[in-house]
N, C-alpha and C positions, 0 to 999 in steps of 0.2 A: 311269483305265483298269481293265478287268476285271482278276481274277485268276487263273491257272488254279486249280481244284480243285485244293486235298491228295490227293485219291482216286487222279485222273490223271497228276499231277506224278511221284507215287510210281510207278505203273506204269511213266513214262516213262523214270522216272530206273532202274528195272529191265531196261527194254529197252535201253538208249542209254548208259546213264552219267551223261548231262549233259540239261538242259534245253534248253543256251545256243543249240544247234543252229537249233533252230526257231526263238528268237528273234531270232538274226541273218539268218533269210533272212528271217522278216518284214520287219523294221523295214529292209531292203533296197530294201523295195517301199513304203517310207513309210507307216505306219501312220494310220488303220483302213484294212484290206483289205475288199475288197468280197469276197460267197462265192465268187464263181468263182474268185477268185485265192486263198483259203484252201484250196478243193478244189486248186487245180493244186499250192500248195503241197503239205500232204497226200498228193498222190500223190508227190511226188518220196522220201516219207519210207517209200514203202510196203515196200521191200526191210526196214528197220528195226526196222520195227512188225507188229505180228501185224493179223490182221483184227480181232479183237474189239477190241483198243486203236484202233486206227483209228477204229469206231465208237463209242466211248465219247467219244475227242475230236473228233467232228464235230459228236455231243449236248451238250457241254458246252465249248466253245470258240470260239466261230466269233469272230474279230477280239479272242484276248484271248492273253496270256502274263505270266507274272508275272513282273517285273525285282526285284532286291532292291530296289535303291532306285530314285528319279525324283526329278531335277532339273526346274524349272520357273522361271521367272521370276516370269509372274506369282502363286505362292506355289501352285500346283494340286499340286504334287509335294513329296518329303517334304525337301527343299534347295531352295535360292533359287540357290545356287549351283555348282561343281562341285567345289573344292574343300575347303567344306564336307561333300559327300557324298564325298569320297573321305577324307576325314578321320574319316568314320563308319564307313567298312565298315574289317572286321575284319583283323589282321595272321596273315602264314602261313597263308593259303589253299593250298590244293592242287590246285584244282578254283574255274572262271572264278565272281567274283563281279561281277554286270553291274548299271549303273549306266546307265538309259535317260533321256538329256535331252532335252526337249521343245526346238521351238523356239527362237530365240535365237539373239541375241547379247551373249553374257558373256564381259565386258570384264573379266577378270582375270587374274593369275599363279598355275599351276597345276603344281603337285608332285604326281607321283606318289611316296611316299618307297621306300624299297628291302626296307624291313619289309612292304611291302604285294603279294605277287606275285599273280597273275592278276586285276589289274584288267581288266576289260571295259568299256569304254565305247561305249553305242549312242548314235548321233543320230537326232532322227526325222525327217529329211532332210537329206541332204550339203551342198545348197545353203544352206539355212535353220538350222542349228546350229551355230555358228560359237564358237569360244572365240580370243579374241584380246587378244592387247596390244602398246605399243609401245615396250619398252624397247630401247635399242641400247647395244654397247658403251661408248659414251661415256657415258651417261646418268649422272648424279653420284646414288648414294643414300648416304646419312647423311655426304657428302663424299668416296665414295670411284667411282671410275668403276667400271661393273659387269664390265667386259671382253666379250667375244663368250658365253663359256661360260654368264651367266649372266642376259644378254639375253634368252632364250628366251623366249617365251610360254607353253608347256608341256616340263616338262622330268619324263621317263620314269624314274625309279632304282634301278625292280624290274623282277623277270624276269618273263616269263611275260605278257605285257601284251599289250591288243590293244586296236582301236578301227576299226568301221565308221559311216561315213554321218556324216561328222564333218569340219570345215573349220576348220584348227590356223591361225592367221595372225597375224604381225609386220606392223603398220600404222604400224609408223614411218619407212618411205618412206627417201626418197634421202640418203646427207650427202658432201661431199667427202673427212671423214676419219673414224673409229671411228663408220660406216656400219653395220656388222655387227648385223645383228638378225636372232635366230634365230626361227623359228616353232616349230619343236620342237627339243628335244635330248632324244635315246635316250640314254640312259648304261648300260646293262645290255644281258644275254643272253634270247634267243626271244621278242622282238615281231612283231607281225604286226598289219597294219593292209587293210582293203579298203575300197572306195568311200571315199575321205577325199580333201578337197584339203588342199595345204601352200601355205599364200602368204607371200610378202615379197620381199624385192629380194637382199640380199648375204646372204650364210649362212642361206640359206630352212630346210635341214635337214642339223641336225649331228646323226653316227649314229657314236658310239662305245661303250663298254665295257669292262671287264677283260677281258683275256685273249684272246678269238677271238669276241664277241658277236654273233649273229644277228641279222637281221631282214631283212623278209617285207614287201614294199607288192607289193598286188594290183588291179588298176582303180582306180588312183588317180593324181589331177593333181597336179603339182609346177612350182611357177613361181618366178625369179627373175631376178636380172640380174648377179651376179657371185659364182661359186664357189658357188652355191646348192644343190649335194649333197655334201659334204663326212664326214671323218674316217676311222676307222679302222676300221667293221664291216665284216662280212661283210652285205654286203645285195643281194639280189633284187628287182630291180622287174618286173614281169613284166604285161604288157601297160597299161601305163601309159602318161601323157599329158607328156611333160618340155617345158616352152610357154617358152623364153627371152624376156624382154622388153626392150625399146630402153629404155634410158637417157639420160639427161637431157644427158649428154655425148658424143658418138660415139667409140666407143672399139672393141680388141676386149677381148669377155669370156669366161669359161670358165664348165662345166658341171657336170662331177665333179670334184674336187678330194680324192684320197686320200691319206690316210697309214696306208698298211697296212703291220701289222709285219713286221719281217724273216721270214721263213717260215711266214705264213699263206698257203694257198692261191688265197684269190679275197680280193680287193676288193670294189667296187663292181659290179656287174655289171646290164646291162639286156639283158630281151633281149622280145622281140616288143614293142617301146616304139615310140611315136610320139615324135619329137626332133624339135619345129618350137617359131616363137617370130613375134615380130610382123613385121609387113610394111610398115616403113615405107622409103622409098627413100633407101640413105644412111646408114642407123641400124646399129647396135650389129649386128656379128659375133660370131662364136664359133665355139672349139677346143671339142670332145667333154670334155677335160681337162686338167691341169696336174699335174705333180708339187705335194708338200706335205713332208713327213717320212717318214723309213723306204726305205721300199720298195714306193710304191706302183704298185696295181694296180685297173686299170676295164676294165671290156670291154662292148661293144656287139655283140649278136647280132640279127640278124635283125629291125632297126629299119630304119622308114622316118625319113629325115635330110629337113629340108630345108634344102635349098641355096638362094639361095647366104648363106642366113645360118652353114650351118654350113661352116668354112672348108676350103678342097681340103690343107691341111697337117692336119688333124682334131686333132692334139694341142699343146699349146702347148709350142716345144721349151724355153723359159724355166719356171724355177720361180717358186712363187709367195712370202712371206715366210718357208717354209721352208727344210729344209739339204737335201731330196731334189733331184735332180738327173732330167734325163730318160736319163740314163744310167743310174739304181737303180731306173727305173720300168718294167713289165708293163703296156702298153697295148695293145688288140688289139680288132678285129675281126670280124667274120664275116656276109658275104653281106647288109651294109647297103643298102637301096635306097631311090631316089627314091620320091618320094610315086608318082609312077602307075607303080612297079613296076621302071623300070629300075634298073643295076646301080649304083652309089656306083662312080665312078674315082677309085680307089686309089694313082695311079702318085705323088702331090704328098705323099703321108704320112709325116709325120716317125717313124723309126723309134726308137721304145725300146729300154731294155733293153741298151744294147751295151755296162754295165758289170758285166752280170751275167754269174751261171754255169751251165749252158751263155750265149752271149750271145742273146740273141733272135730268128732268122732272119728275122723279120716282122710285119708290123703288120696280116698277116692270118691268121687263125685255118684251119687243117686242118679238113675235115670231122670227122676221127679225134679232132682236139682240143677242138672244137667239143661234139662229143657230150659229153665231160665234162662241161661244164657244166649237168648235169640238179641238179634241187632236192634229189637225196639225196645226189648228190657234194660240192654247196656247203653244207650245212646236217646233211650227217652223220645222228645217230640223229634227232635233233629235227625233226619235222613241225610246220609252222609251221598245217596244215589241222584240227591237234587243239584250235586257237583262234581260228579262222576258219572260215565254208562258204566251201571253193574250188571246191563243182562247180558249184551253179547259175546258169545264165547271170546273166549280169551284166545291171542293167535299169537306164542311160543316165537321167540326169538333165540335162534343158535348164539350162545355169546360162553365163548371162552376165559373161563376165570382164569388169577393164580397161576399161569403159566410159569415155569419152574422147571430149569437145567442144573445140573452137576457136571462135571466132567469125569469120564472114569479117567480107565490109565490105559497102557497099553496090552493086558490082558483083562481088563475089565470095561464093557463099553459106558458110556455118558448116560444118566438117566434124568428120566424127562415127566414129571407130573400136571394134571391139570384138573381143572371142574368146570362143569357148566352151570350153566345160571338155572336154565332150565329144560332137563333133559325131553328130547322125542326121540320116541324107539323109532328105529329103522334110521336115524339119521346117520350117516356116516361122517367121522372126522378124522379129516387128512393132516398128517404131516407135514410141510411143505419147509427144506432146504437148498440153501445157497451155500455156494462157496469160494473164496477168495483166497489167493495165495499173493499176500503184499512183494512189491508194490501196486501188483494190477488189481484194478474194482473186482466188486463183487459181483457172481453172475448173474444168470436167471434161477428161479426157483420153480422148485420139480416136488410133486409128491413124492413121499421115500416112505412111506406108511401111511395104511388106515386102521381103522375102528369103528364099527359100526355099535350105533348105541342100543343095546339090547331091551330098553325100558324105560319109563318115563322116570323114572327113581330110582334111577343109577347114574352117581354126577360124578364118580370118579374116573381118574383114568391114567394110561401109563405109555412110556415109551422108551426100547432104546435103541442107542447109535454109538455104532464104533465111531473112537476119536479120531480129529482131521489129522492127513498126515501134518507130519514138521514142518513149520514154516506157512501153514493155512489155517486158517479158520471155519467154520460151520453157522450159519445165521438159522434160525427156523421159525415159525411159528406154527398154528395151528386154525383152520376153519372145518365147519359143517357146511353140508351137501343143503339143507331145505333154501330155498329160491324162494323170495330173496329174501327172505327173514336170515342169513348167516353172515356172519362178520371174522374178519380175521383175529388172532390172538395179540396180543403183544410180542413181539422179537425175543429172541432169547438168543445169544452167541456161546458157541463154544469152542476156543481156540487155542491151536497149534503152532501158532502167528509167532513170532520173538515178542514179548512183552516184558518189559520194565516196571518195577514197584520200588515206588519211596515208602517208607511209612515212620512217622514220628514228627516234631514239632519244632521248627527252627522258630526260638525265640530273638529279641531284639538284640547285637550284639555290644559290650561297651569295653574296649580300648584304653589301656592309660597308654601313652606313645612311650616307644623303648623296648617293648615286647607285645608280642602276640597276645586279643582277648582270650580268652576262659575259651576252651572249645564246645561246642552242642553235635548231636551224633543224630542222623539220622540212618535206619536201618534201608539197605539195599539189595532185590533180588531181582533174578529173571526167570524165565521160562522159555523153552526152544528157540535157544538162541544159537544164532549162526555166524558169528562175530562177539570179541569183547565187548564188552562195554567201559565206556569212558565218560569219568565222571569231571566235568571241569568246573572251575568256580571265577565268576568275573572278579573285573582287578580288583584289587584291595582283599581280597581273601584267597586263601588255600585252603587245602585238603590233604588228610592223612588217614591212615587207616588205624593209625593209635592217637589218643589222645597227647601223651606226649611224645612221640616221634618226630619223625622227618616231615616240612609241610611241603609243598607243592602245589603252583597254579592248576593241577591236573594229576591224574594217577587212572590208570587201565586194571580191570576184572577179566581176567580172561575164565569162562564158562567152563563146568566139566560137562559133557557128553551132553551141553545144552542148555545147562540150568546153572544158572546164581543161585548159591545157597545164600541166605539170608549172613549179610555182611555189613557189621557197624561203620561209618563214614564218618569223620567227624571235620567239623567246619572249624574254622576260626578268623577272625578280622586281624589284619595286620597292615596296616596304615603306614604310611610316613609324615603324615599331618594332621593336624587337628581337623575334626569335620567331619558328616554325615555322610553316610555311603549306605548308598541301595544296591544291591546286587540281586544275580541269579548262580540256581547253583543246577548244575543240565547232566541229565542220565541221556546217555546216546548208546546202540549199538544198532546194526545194518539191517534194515527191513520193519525195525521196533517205534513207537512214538515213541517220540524220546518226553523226558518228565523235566520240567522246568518248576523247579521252586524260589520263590523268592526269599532276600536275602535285607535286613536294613541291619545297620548298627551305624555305632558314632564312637567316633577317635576323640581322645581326651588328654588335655597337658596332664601327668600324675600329679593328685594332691599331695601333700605336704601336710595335712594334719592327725593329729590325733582324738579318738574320741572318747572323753570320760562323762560317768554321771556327773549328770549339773543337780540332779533332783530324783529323790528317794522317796516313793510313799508306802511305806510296808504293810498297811492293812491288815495289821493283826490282832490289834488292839481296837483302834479307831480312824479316822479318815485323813489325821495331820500327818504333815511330812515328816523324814527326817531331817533335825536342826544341823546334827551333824555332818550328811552328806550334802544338803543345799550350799550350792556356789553361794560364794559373798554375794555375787551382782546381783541375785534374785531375791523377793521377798516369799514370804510363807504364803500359801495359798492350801483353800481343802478343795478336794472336789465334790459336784451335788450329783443327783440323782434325778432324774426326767424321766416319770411316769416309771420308771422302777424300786423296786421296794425290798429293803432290807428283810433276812429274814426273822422271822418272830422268835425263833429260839423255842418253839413250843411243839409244831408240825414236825418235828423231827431235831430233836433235844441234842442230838449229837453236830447238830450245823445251828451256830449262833450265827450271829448277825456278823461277826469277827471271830476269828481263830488261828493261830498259828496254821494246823491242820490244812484249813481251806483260804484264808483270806477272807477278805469278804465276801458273802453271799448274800443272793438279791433275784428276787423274783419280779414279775409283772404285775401281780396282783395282790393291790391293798393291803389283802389280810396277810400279806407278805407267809404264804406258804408257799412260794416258788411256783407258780403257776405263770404260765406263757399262751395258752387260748386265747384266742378270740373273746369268747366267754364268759371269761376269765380277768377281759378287758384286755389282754395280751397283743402282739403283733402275728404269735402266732409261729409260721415255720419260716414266715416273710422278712425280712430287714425291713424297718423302716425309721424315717428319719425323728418318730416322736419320742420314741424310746433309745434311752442312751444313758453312760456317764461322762462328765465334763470335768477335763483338766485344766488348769490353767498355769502356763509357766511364763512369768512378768519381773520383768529386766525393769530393776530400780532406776528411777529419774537422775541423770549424770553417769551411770555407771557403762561401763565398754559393752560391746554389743557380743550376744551371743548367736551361736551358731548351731540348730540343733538337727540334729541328723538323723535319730531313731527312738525308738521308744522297746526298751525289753521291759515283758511280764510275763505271768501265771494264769492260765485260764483254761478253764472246762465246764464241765455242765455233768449234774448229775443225776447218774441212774436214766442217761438218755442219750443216743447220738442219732434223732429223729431230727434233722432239716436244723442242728443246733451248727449257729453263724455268728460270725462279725464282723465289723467293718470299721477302719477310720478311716476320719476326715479331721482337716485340721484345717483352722482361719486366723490371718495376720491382724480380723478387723472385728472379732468377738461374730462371725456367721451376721455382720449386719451388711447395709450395701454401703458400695459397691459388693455383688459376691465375690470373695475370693476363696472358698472352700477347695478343696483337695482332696484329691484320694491317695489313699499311700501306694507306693510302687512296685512292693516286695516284702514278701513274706516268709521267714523260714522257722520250722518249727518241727516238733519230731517227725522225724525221718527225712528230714531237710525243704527242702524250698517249695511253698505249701502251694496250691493251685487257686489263683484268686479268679471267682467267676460271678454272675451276676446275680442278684438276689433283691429285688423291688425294686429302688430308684437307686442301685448301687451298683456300679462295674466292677470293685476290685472288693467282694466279701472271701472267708476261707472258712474251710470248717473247725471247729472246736471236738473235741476228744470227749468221751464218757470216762469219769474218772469218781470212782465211789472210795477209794482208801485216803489220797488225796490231792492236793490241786500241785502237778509235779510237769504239767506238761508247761513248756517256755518256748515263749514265742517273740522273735526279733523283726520288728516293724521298722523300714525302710521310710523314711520321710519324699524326702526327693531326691533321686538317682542324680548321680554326678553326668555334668553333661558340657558342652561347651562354654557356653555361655554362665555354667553354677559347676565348675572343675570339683572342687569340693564335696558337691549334693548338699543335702538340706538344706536347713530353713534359715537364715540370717534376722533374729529379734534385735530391731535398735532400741537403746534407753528408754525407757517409760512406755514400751509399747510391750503388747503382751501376745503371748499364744498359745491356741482355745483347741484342744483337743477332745471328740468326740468319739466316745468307743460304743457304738450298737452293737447290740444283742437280739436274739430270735431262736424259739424253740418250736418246733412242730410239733411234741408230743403236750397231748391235755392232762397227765400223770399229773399227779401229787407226790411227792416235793419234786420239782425237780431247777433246783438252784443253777443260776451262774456263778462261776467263782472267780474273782480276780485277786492276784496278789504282789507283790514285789514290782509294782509298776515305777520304772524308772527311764529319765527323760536323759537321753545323751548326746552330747556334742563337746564342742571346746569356745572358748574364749576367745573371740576375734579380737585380736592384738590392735591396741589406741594407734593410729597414723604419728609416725617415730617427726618431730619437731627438731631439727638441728639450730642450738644457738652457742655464741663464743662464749669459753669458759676461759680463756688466759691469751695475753695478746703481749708478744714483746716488739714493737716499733723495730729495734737497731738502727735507730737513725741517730741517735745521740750515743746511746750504750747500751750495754746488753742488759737490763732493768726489764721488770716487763711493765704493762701498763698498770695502776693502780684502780683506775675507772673500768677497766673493761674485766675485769679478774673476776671469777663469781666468787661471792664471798664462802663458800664452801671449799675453795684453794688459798693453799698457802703461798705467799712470796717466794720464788727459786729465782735463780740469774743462772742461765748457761756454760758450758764449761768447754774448751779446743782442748783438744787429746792429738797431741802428736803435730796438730794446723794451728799456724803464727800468722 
């Protein structure tokens, strides 16, 4: 891109201040501009500029501005990435430093830090510059889950920040629990953002900061599907696009979700917003808002709603997982109307505020109070327009949301939904498909339908198409006619093609040599297929289609009238030596990708041992062992408690501290009433490694070594199965260094082999059961799997040395009582047999007579002389 002149720049920056002006209403309009749209610009600047400057920059600018920096992908600009360029430009700005990124879409995690204020960030189309990623709360990095806060895709930390023409997106889509993927978070004061979309499903955009933090969205689209505008700032949306979307479960969902502090004046606030979302029949409702924390507050002015996804009670009178209540919340109003103009009936509105002071009269806003809400009452001295152009008209970008196929059948055709960001009547949107019949490419692509868009505020839309014949496929997308403001949609396929599907989970497999491992099954189908399919498995394993049937390197599906019904497969390792084997296990049939799954296990000599209690700690009385079940080798040991607490026997009289009934029970917090908060002093819903109980099983000095293999108990949690987890770990060296800690390998417990997954700084946690009558559920903990090199498994303790088992715990719910239970924990393995010492116990010479020796004899034998039978 051009530069402007130093000669000009300088004049400019004498007349105006800043440069930034110009460049945001350009790159508005998608850069290069053609001359008439640089002259239209230009005039809009002429109150600003003198005449002679005017003409200086028509001679020496036409389609140019100079950005500090430029982002580019393919390497055209002075970063490949953007936060590389925001890592270059300089700290303590005082005056916008703009950073123009081309095209794209850059897949990364993006900091703005708090040392760095007036970043500006231009895109060179809303549609088309895109920074995204898909982290969600859950997501495990270096072993710890990220939570919601730090999900984001881009996260804001300085003040003063702005961003046009720019599409912020969380693309990690739906989950049933730590869902939460933010697309941006503000964390600071006087943002302002125009022409930007925000995408993602739950926690699209979280807007906080110290103290009373501003911010500023102006012609800009926001979509989600639960709680997806959220926190504590003071924020303005002001003619903007808020597009709810159906979820995957029908449920209802909310929209605003604030927690605004006790005596800040505004919330959330929209006002001339469009508040629609998709239109499927049946699908996902929604409240305007929900309480969160504080005291919060959202208000909706002079928006068209629509109904009837947005529901006739408008706020949700239930809170969401915070302690706000709809009685500490400000939700309100004013002269909201139907898409074609009529008025929002009001009479079904759940009212707020009736725990406040004065208490709230209504859920509908006074003209008188209404007028309040102007941009200098909500935003005070701070002009959000000193970092943004807010006058000139805004100029509409065709962009295709949500695109979205089904396939019908063969008397039903494929249907096809979508939305636009932001609609223009008269604009036409075409269908456009391809089609390929494997193995040749795919073709060109042909309109096969339009739509012309009837209104500015109508974002839905629909389409169908009979399915590809057999054995082809249909690619499509969708674009609008306006020039050049239109972009294409995302692809969407819908095929006829032969297709193949695995579905299910080949675990690790383990081999004692002499017969075939344990089998694992994964399920098998197809679709318009024109050939069997054949499923083969590399060496060392076979396949059968019963678990205990016939095996085979390989086995064929022959298709009825084209389709694989869904058909169990099951694997299994079968070796002839000891040793680790990686395999694949390959779905093939003609015209189809075929599906390659990987495959490891490990062949094993069979042990030879057996495993019994070494050690009994029954926990129903008190924390000692039993004297009884303790191997000889071992001495008595009790185990302690870290940072969890017995319970008082008082918070709920029928759980002592000990019981037959439950075992021990034991909470996080002091006053030992079973509490697991944060709060509480707790870990919470987390694992972590401060909280735990420790065992210790110690092999007496001189005595044979033992061999310990698993650990069976009792455990649950009660009156709760909220994020309630646990985890061992086990060390040869008391958890000192060198580390040698351990996660255990295997888990089975009701309903059989439990699913160990991650939970804080731990890879192998499982869930624990809700159990209120009493502690009955048992659980069989795996030390270490048998493997080449340890045939046996477990853990081998020599003489005098000891080992230190750690059992954590974690509850999600902040409920009163809700106790851990452990009971019957007992340590099992066997007694590794002393190395057998051969020495002479009787020695007869025969070199003189048959006598035997006297010196060699042990003295626990008696004197014998040999005897010939039948031999002279």
């Amino acid at each position: 891109m051009a530069t402007l002149p130093t000669t000009i720049a300088g004049i400019y920056k004498r007349q105006t201040g800043s440069i930034s002006y110009l460049g945001t209403y350009l790159n508005a309009h998608s850069l290069p501009l053609s001359t008439h749209l640089l002259m239209s610009t230009l005039l809009t600047l002429r109150a600003r500029l003198t005449g002679a400057f005017m003409l200086l920059l028509l001679a020496f600018c036409h389609g140019a501005f100079a950005y500090d920096l430029t982002v580019a992908k393919d390497g055209t600009g002075n970063y490949a990435t953007v936060q590389a360029a925001i890592d270059a430009a300089p700290t303590g700005r005082t005056t916008p430093f703009t950073i123009f990124i081309k095209n794209g879409r850059y897949r990364e995690v993006v900091t703005v830090p708090a040392t760095k204020p007036f970043i500006q960030l231009v895109g060179e189309n809303v549609g088309s510059t895109v920074i995204t990623y898909n982290n969600s709360g859950g997501t495990i990095v270096n072993g710890v889950m990220l939570g919601t806060q730090n999900s984001a895709s881009v996260t804001v930390n300085a003040t003063d920040f702005s961003a046009l023409n720019i599409t912020f997106e969380n693309s990690f889509g739906e989950a049933a629990s730590n869902g939460q993927a933010v697309a941006i978070l503000v964390s600071n004061d006087r943002a302002a953002f125009r022409n930007c979309r925000f995408l993602g499903n739950q926690d699209t955009m979280y807007l906080k900061g110290n103290g009373a933090p501003r911010q500023y969205f102006l012609n800009c689209y926001i979509e989600g599907n639960t709680d997806f505008i959220f926190g504590s700032a003071i924020a303005l949306f002001e003619n903007c696009n808020v597009y709810a979307k159906n979820k995957t479960t029908t449920s209802t969902s909310y929209i605003a979700v604030p927690n605004t502090p006790a005596g800040q004046a505004f919330g959330l606030v929209f006002k001339n917003c469009n508040v629609t979302g998709h239109s499927v029949a049946g699908g996902t409702t929604y409240d305007l808002g929900r309480p969160w924390q504080a005291n919060p507050k959202a208000a909706f002015l002079n928006c068209n709603l629509s109904t009837p996804i947005i529901l006739a009670e408008g706020w949700s009178p239930t809170s969401s997982a915070g302690t706000a209540t709809i009685r500490d919340s400000y939700f309100v109003e004013y002269q909201n109307t139907h898409f074609n103009g009529r008025a929002i009936p009001v009479g079904s509105r759940v009212l707020s505020g009736q725990g406040l002071t004065p208490v709230q009269p209504s859920s509908q806003l006074t003209a008188a109070e209404a007028a309040t809400y102007t941009k200098g009452n909500i935003f005070g001295t701070w002009d959000p327009c000193s970092l943004i152009d807010c006058t000139t008209a805004f100029a509409k970008t065709v962009i295709v949301n949500n695109f979205k196929g089904t396939k019908g059948t063969s008397s039903t055709p494929s249907a096809f939904t979508w939305n636009t960001s932001w609609p223009i009547s008269g604009d036409v949107l075409s269908v456009y498909r391809a089609t390929a019949t494997p193995p040749a490419g795919i073709g060109a692509y042909a309109a096969v339908g339009t739509q012309t868009e009837p209104s500015d505020t109508v974002f839905n839309y629909a389409y169908s198409d009979a399915i590809p014949p057999s054995g082809s496929f249909y690619r499509y997308f969708v674009r609008g006619s306006a020039t050049p403001r239109q972009l294409s949609s995302d692809t969407v396929t819908i095929t006829s093609a032969p297709t193949l599907a695995a579905t299910g989970t080949l675990g690790g497999f383990t081999q004692l040599l002499g017969a075939g491992s344990g089998a694992q099954s994964v399920v098998v189908s197809g679709t318009d297929l024109v050939a069997p399919v054949t499923i083969t498995a590399s060496a060392n394993y076979q396949v059968s289609l019963t678990s205990g049937g016939t095996y085979a390197s390989s086995l064929s599906l022959a298709p009825t009238a084209g389709a694989l019904a869904n058909t169990s497969v099951y694997v299994r390792l079968n070796a002839a030596t000891a040793g680790t084997y990686p395999g694949t296990l390959t779905l093939a049939s003609t015209n189809a990708a075929s599906v390659v799954l990987s495959l490891s296990g490990t062949a094993i000599v069979a042990p030879t041992t057996t495993s019994n209690v070494l050690e009994w700690w029954p926990l129903r009385v008190n924390n000692t062992d039993s004297t009884q079940a303790r191997n000889a080798r071992l001495t008595a040991t009790t185990p302690t408690l870290k940072r969890l607490y017995l319970s008082n026997g008082t918070t709920m009289a029928s759980i002592p501290a000990y019981s037959n009934t439950y075992g021990q029970a034991f909470g996080a917090s002091t006053a030992g009433d079973g509490q697991w908060g944060a709060a509480a002093g707790g870990p919470g819903g987390t694992l972590s490694r401060l909280y735990y109980e420790q065992f210790t099983v110690a092999v007496a000095a001189g005595a044979t070594a033992v061999r310990v293999d698993s650990l069976v108990f009792n455990s649950a949690f009660y009156n709760t199965s909220s994020n309630t987890k646990m985890a061992v770990v086990y060390s040869l060296n008391g958890f000192t260094t060198p580390a040698d800690s351990m996660e255990i390998t295997g888990v089975s417990g009701p309903g059989g082999a439990q699913t160990l997954s991650a939970s804080g700084s731990f890879n192998s946690s499982f869930p624990l059961l809700n159990q209120t009558a009493a502690n009955t559920a048992q659980y069989r903990v795996a030390l270490s799997s048998p493997n080449t090199a340890n045939p046996s498994g477990g853990v081998t303790v020599a003489a005098g040395r000891t080992l230190t088992v750690r059992l954590y715990y974690a509850c999600g719910s902040t409920g009163i009582p809700r106790y851990a239970f452990l009971k019957n924990l007992r340590v099992k393995g066997d007694v590794v047999a002393a190395p057998l010492v051969s020495n002479v116990l009787q020695y007869w010479p025969l070199r003189v007579n048959n006598t035997d020796s006297t010196q060699a004899r042990s003295p626990r034998v008696a004197a014998t002389v040999p005897t010939l039978k039948r031999l002279y």
